[in-house]
C-alpha positions in Angstrom: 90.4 108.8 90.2 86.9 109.5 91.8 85.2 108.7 88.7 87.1 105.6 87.9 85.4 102.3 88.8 88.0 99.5 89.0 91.6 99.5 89.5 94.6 97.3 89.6 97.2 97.6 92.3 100.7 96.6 92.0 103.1 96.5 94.7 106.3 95.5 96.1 108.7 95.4 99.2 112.5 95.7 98.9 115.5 96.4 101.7 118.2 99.0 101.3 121.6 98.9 101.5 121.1 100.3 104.8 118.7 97.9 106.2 115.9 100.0 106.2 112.9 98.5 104.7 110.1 100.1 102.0 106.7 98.9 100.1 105.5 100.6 97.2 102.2 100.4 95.5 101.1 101.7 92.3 97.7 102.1 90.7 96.4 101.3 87.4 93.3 102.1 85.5 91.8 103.3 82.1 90.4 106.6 82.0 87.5 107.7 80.8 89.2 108.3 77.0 90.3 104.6 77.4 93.7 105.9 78.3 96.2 103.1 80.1 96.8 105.2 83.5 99.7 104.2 86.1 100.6 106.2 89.6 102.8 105.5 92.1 100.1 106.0 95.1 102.9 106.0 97.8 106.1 104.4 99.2 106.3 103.6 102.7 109.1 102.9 105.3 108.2 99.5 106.8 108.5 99.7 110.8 106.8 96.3 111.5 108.1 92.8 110.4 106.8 91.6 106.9 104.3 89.5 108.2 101.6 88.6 105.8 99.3 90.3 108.4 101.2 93.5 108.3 101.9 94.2 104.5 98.2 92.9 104.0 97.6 96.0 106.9 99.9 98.2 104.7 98.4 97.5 101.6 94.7 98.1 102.6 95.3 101.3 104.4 97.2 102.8 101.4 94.2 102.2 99.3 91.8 103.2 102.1 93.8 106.6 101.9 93.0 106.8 98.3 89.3 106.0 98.6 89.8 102.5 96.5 87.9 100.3 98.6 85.6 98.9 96.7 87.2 99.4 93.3 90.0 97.2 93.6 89.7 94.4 90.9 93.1 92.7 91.1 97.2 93.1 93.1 100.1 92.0 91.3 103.0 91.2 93.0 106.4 89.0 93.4 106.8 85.9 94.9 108.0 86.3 98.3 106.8 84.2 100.8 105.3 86.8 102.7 103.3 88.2 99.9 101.9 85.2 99.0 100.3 84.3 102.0 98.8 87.8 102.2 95.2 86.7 102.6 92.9 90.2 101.9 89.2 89.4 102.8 86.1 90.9 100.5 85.2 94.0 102.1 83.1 96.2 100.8 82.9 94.8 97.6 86.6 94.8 96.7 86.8 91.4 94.3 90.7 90.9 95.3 92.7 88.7 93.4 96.5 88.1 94.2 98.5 87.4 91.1 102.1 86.2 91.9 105.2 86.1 89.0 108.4 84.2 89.6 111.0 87.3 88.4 
């Protein structure tokens, strides 16, 4: 992905049957054959509450980790109240939009 220069994000938060709490996030981007790409970058037990705050937290650091900041173009997501009210500021040069869908 070093050579790509935007990408999508997707992502979304879900409790087991167990209580236990998790937040994936996927990439998605078109490679340089103009080839639809998607990869499930990583899926994370959540310790903290899902405070906008912290899944914003969880969601920047897992693209940090993948050397995405500044090539993030868009994040899909769900609904939830919490997601919504993420509220991820411009840093270097990411254009972030947050795109909600009513499942």
């Amino acid at each position: 992905m070093a050579s790509v220069r935007h990408v999508a994000l997707t992502t979304d938060c879900w409790t087991s049957i167990t209580k236990e709490s998790y937040m994936t996030v996927t990439v998605h981007y078109v490679s340089e054959k103009q080839k639809m790409i998607s990869r499930v970058l990583n899926t994370i037990q959540l310790e903290e509450r899902h405070t906008s705050e912290n899944l914003a937290a969880q969601l920047m650091k897992i693209a940090s980790d993948w050397n995405l900041t500044g090539k993030i173009a868009g994040v899909v997501t769900d609904n939830a109240y919490n997601i919504k009210h993420v509220n991820i500021k411009k840093n270097s040069g990411d254009l972030i939009f947050i795109i909600f869908f009513r499942f």
